[in-house]
N, C-alpha and C positions, 0 to 999 in steps of 0.2 A: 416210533411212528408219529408220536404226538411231536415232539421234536423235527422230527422232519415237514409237518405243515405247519408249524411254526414258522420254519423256517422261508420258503414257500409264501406263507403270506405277508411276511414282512420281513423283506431283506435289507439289511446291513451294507456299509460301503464294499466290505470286498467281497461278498457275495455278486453283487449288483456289477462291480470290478470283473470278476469271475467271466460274467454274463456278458456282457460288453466288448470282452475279449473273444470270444467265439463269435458273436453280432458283427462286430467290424472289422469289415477284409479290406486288403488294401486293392483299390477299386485301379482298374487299367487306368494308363497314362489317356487314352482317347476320352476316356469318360471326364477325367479331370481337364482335360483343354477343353472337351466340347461343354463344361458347366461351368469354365472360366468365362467362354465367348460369349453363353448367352446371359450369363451376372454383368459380366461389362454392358450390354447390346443394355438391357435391361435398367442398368442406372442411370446409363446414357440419356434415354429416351423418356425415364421418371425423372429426370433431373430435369429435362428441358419441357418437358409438358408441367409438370409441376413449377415450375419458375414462372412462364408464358400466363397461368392463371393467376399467379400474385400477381405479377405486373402488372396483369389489365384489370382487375378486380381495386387494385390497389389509384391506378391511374386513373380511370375513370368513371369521374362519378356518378354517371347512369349505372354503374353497375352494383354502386353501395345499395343491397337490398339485403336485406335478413338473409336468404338463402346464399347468398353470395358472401357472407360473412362465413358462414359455415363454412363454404368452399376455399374462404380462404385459410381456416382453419385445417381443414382437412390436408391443403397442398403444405401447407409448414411442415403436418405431421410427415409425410410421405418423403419432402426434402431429408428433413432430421433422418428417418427409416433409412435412404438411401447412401446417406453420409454416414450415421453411428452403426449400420447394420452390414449392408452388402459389402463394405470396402474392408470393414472385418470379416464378412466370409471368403472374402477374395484373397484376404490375407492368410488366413485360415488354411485356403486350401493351397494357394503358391507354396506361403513358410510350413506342409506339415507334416511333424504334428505341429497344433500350433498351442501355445504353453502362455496365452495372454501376456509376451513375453517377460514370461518370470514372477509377475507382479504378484500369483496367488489368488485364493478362495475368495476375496476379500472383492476384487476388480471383476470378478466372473460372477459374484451377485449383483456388485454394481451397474456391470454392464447388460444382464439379463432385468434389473430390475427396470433401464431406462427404456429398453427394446423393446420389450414386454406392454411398460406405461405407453408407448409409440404406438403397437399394436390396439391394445383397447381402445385407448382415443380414437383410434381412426374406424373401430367397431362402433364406439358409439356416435361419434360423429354421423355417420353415414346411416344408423338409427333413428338418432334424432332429425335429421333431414330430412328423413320418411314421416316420421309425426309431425314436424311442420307443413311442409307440404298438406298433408290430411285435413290439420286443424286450418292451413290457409281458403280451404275449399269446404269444408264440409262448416266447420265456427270461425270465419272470419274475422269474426266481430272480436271474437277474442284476443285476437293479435292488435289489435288497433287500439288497447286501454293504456301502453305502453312505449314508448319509443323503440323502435327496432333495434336500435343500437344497444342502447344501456340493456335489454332484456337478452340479444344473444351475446352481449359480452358475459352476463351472469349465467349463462346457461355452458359458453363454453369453459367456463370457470370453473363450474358443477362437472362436467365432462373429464376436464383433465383430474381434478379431486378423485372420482371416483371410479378411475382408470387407472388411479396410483392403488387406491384403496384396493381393488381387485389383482392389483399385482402383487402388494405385501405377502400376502402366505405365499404364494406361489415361489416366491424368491427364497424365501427358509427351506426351500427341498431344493437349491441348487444346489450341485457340490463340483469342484475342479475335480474330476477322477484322472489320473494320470497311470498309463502302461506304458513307458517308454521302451522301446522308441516306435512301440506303435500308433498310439494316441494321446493326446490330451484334452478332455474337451468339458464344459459346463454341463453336466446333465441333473435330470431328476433321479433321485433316489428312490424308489419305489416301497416306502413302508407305509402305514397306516395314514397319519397325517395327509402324505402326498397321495396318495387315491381318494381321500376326500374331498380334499383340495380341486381334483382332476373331475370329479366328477360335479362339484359346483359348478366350476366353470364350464363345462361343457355347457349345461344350463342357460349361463348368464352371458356366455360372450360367445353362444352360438346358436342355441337354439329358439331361444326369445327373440333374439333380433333378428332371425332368420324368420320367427314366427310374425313379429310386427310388420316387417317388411312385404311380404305377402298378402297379409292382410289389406296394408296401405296401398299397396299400387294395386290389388283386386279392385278396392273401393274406386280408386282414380280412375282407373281403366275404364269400371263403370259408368260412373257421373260424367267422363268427357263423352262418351257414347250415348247415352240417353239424351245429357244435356249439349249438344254439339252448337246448337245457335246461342246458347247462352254465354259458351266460354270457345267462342270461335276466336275472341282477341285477347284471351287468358294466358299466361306464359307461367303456365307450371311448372313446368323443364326448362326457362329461361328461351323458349321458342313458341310460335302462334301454334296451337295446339290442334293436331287431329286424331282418331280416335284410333288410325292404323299408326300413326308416328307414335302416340304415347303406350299403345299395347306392346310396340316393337322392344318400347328404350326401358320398360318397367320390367320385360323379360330378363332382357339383360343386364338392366341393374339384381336383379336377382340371380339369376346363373352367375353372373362374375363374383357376388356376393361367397356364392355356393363352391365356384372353382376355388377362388384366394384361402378359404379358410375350411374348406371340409380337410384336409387334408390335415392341418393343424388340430382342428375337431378330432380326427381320427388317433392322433397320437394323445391327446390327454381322454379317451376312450380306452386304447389298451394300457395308458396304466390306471385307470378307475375300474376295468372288470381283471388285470390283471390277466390279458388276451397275449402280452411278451412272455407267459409260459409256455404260449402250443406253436404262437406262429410267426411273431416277433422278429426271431431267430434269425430267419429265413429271410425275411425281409426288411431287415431294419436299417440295410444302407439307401435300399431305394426308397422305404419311406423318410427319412432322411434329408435324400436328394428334393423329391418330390416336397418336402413343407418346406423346405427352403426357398425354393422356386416361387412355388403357390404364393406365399406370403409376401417373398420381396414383389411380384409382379403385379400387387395389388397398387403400384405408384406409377406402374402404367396403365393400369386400368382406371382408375381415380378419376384423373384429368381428361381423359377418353372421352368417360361416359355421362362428368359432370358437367366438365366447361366446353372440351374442344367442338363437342360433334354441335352444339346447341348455337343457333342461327344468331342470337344474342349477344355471344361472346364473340362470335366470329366476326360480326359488325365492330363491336368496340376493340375487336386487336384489329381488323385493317384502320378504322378511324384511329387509333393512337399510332401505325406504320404510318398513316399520311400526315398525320397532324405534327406529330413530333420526330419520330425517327428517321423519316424522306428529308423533314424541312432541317430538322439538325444537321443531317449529311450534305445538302443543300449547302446551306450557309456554312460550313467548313468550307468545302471547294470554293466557295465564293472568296473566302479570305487566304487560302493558297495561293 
């Protein structure tokens, strides 16, 4: 008996093997087209909204402000996400099983470990924006001892640092599990270590920044409401602020917050309580489907919620369509 909750609590690769076999069915040909269409629809639309904010962030210089350094930090990450992540699960799921081809244990922590650094970044990226914002409004003064440049190039320097640092152990409980010719795939090993592991991180790359985040735009929501004649010409969100616009966009910076990564949450939850003993089972193709989803669609939500919808950036990509891309096309035809 003692031997079998041994076992139970810390499994072994081909226990774990065992498990995974029963876990993963081979899912209808209709599920696999309709999760092809919408990973394409999906990088399509993070690719080009994520591009569209470098370039106008990057081209013009009203837009070089502290916040928008973030943003354009954030859109790199999301680019990277959509080129090193989705176009391997697309590959993934065309060629599968899919077997990193051939390459071994060795490419499958490399590659969870740079996927993973992609994820965090763009957690605390999107953190961090929340306490600036805060500190812009509530300690200004504080921002102003420093040049905005040299302080968020150090701060997103600190961010990628310590978004590798939060990946390191996590990547020591990858393993390549291979049942041919049913699957291949990078997963966690479920022993002691990795529930530890799963359960820090639940913590640090979800729950606190879900907790800060809340916090911060409660406070925003606040101060523009009470204070409405004071920051009537404030551009908190990169637009002239009112109290029903910024309660709107602070919602759904948090629900999108909430959709992209509970689901992720969820999966390093049942292996820190060890909840893939009762119900897992049952559902671990569609939870599965679901974090994949959730997580890649955060590179359309991204550019959505930070640059496209805000009146600011909308201004400076039509003034860079007239200024440069009309007069460019322009003067081609003209030398035709």
């Amino acid at each position: 008996m003692a031997n079998k909750t041994d076992e139970l609590v810390d499994f072994g690769y081909q226990e774990w093997k065992k498990h995974l076999d029963v876990m993963i069915t081979v899912k209808p040909g209709w599920v696999n087209v309709l999760f092809i269409v919408v990973m394409v629809v999906t990088f399509v639309l993070g690719v080009c909204g994520n591009l569209l904010t470098c370039v106008v962030i990057y081209c013009d210089r009203r837009m070089h402000t502290a916040i928008n350094y973030y943003l354009f930090n954030l859109a790199v990450v999301d680019l990277l996400v959509a080129f090193s992540g989705i176009l391997l699960d697309l590959d993934g799921f065309i060629n599968y099983p899919f077997d990193f081809n051939g390459l071994g244990e060795l490419v499958c922590k490399v590659h969870h470990f740079f996927v993973a650094t992609l994820w965090n970044t763009d957690v605390l990226t999107i953190t961090v924006l929340a306490i600036e914002r805060y500190i812009a409004i509530f300690h200004p003064m504080l921002l102003n001892k420093k040049p905005a440049q040299r302080r968020v190039a150090k701060n997103i320097c600190l961010i990628w640092f310590i978004a590798m640092l939060e990946t390191l152990p996590e990547t020591w409980t990858i393993e390549l599990i291979r049942s041919p010719p049913k699957f291949s795939i990078c997963c966690f090993v479920p022993n002691r270590f990795t529930k530890l592991i799963s359960g820090i991180l639940c913590l640090v790359t979800f729950i606190i920044p879900l907790g800060i985040m809340v916090f911060v735009y409660t406070m925003v929501a606040f101060k523009v409401k009470s204070a409405q004649s004071s920051y009537s010409r404030a551009e908190i969100f990169n637009h002239r602020n009112n109290s029903s616009k910024v309660n709107k966009l602070t919602v759904a910076m948090t629900v999108s917050f909430v959709v992209c990564w509970l689901p992720f949450f969820a999966i390093r939850i049942v292996f820190a309580v060890e909840l893939y003993r009762y119900w897992a089972i049952q559902y671990w193709d569609l939870m599965m489907l679901l974090t994949s989803f959730s997580s890649w669609f955060s590179i359309v939500l991204n550019p959505l919620l930070f640059s496209l919808i805000s009146t600011k950036f909308r201004r400076a990509l039509k003034n860079l369509w007239n200024t440069k891309i009309k007069r460019h096309r322009a003067s081609r035809s003209l030398i035709v």
